[in-house]
N, C-alpha and C positions, 0 to 999 in steps of 0.2 A: 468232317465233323460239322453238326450246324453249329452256328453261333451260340455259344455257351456266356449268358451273361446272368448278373444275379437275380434279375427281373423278368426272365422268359420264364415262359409255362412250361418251357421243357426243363427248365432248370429245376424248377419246383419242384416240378413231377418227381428225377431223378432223385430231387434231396428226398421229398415225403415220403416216397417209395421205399429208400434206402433205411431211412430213421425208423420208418415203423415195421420193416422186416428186423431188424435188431434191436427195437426196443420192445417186442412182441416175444412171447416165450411159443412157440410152435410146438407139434408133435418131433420132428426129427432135433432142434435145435433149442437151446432157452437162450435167452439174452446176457451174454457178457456185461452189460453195462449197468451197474449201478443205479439207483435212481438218482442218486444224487446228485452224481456227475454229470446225467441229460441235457439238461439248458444249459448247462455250460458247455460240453462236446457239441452240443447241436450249434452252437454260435459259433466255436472258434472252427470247430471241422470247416462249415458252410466260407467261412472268415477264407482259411489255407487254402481250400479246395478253389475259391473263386482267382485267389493270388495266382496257385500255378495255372489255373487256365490262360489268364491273363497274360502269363509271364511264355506262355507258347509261342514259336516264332511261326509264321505262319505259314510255313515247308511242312513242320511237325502238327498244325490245326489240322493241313489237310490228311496225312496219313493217321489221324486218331479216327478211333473207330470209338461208337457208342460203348462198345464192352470195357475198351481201355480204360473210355472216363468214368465209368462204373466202378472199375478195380482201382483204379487209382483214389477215386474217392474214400470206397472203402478202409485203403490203406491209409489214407489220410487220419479217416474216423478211428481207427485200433491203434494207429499210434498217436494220438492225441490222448486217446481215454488212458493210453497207459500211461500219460504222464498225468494224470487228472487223478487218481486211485488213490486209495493212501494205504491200502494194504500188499504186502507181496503178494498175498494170496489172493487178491483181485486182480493183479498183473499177469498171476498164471492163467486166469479166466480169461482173461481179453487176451493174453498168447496163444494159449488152446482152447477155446471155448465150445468144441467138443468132447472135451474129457473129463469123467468123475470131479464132480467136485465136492467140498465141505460138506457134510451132512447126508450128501445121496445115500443110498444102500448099495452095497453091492455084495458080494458070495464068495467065502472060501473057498468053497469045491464046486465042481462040475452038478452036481445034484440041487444047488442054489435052495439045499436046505438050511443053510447055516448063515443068516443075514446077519449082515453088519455094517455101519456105518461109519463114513470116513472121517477121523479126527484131524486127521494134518495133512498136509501136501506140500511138497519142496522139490524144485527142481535139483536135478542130480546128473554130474559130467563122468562118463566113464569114459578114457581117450578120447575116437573122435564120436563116442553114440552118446544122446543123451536123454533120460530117462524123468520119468516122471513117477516120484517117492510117496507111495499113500499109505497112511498109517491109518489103520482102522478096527473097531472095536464090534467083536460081536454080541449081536443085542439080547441073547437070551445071557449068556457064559458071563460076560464085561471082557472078554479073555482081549485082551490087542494085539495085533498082530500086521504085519508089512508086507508090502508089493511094491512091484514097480512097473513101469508102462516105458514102453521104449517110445521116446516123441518122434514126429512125422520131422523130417527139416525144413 
């Protein structure tokens, strides 16, 4: 691993890179994070992330690999937001932040004639699977009605 300090260009780069792939809403992905909580995530992630590099012995600097410090920052940044949120329903965002959330549309049937919109989401334990609860309203009827999304682990 090169030397990872909080004043290299490589450092930057990684953070910039990172920040603005997740605060950017994309074609395949939207952004989990809040606007709110940005400058703040963005200080305290940069803050953790530089601690454990730091806190590396240097057996473990040499076998990191550029991907690790990537994912590991990552992880740093989604669980930090999730303690920054103040709603549950922004903790499921930044838990799954590929899956339907508040207000999307999504379809009853196969024929994705019957649009509706999602009102609530709650995560949901059934033994060891666990599911993801969308209550949702269709937009011509009002009629509501539920599903559930089986989560990834």
């Amino acid at each position: 691993m090169k030397e990872l300090e909080p004043n290299t260009l490589e450092s930057s780069e990684l953070v910039e890179q990172t920040f603005n792939f997740w605060f950017t809403d994309n074609e395949h992905i939207r952004s989990p994070f809040p606007e709110y909580i940005r400058p703040i995530l963005k200080e305290k992630a940069v803050d953790l992330f530089f601690k454990w590099v730091s806190g590396l012995n240097p057996k473990a600097k040499d076998e990191v690999n550029d991907e690790m410090v990537a994912e590991k920052f990552e992880e740093i940044i989604f669980e930090t937001a999730s303690h920054l949120v103040k709603t549950d329903d922004e903790k499921i965002t930044i838990q799954y932040p590929f899956l339907p959330r508040l207000d999307d549309e999504i379809s009853a049937n196969e024929n994705h004639d019957l649009k509706s919109k999602i009102i609530d989401r709650a995560l949901l334990k059934e033994g060891d699977d666990s599911f993801l609860k969308v209550k949702a309203e269709e937009l011509a009827s009002k009629k509501v009605w539920e599903t559930k999304f089986e989560l990834p682990l």
